[in-house]
C-alpha positions in Angstrom: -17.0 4.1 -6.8 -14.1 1.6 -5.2 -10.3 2.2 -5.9 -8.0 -0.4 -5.2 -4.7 -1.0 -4.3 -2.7 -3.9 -4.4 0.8 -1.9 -3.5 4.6 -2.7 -3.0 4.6 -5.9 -4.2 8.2 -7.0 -5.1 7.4 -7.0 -8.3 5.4 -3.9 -8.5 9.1 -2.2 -7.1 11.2 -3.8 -9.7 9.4 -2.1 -12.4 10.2 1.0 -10.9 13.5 0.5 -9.8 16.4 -1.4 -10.9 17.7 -1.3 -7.9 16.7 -2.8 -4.3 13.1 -0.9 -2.9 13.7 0.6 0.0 11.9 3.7 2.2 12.8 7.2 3.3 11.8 10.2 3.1 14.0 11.2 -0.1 13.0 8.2 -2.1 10.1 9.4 -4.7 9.4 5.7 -6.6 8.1 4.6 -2.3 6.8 7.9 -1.0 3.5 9.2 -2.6 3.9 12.2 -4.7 3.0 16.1 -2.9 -0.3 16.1 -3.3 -1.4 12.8 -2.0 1.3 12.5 0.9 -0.6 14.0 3.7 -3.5 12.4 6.2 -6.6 10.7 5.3 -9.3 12.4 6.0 -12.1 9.8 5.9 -12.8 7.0 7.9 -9.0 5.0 8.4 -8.9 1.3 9.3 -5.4 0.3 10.0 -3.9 -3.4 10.6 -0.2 -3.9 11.1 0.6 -7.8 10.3 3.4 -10.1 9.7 4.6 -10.1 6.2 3.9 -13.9 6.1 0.2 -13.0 6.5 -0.2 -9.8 4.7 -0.6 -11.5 1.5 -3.9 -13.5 2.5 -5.3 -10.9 4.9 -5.0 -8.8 2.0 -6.5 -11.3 -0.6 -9.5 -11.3 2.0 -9.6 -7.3 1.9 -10.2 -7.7 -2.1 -12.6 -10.4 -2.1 -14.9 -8.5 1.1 -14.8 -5.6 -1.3 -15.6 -7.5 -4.3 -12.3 -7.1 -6.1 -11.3 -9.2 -8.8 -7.5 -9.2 -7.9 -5.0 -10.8 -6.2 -2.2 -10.4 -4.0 1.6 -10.5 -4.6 4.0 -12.1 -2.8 6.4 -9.8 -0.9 3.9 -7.1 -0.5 4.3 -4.7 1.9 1.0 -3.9 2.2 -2.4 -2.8 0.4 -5.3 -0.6 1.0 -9.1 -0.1 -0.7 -10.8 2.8 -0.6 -14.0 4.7 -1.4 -17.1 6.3 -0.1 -14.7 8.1 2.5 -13.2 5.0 4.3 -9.9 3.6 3.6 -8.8 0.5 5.1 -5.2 -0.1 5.3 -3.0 -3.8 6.0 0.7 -2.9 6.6 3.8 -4.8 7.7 4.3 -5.1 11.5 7.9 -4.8 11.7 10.5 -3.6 8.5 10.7 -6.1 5.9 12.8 -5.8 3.2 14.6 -2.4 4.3 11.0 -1.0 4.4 9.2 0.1 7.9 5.8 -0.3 9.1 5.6 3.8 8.9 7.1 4.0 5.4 4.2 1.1 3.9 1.5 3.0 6.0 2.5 6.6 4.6 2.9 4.8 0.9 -0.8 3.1 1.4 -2.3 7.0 2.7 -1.1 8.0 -0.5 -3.3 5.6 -1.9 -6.3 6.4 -0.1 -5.9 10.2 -1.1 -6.2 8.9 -4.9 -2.7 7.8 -5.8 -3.0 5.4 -8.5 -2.2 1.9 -8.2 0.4 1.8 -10.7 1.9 4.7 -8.8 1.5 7.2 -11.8 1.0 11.3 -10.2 
């Protein structure tokens, strides 16, 4: 079975939050909840990219994994996972007062089974 993840897209956050998305350790709509913020334990795949790319490499991701979805714009980054692999695509640098490390420990949640619409 494949999960998906098509995560922190701008307009993924704004139906979170009214206010500005942003990362840190105290803010529970970006960080995963407990039980899925800790390491993967499969097989992790990691790319850090510029944000201007993310949105295509992560397009690519889908359609290798035979995903029927798309992209946003102003993601942050995206992950699929099954079969004990995740493959992760991050920001390289902070984008949009979010870092490389907060998108990458958002995108583990994923991988550990945190649903895409960010539901515990």
């Amino acid at each position: 079975m494949r999960l998906i993840t098509a995560a922190l897209s701008i307009a993924g956050m704004i139906l979170l939050s009214s206010t500005a998305a942003h990362s840190g350790p105290d803010d529970p709509e970006w960080n995963p909840p407990a039980r899925y913020d800790h390491a993967y334990s499969g097989k992790l795949v990691l790319r850090k990219l510029p944000q201007q790319q993310l949105r295509a490499a992560c397009d690519e991701l889908f359609i290798r994994n035979h995903l029927k979805i798309r992209a946003t714009a102003g993601m942050r980054g995206c992950s699929v996972h099954g079969d004990g692999r995740c493959e992760v695509l991050t920001i390289d640098k902070i984008y949009r007062r979010a870092t490389p490390q907060a998108a990458f420990r958002h995108e583990i949640g994923h991988c550990n089974g945190w649903l895409a619409n960010h539901q515990d």
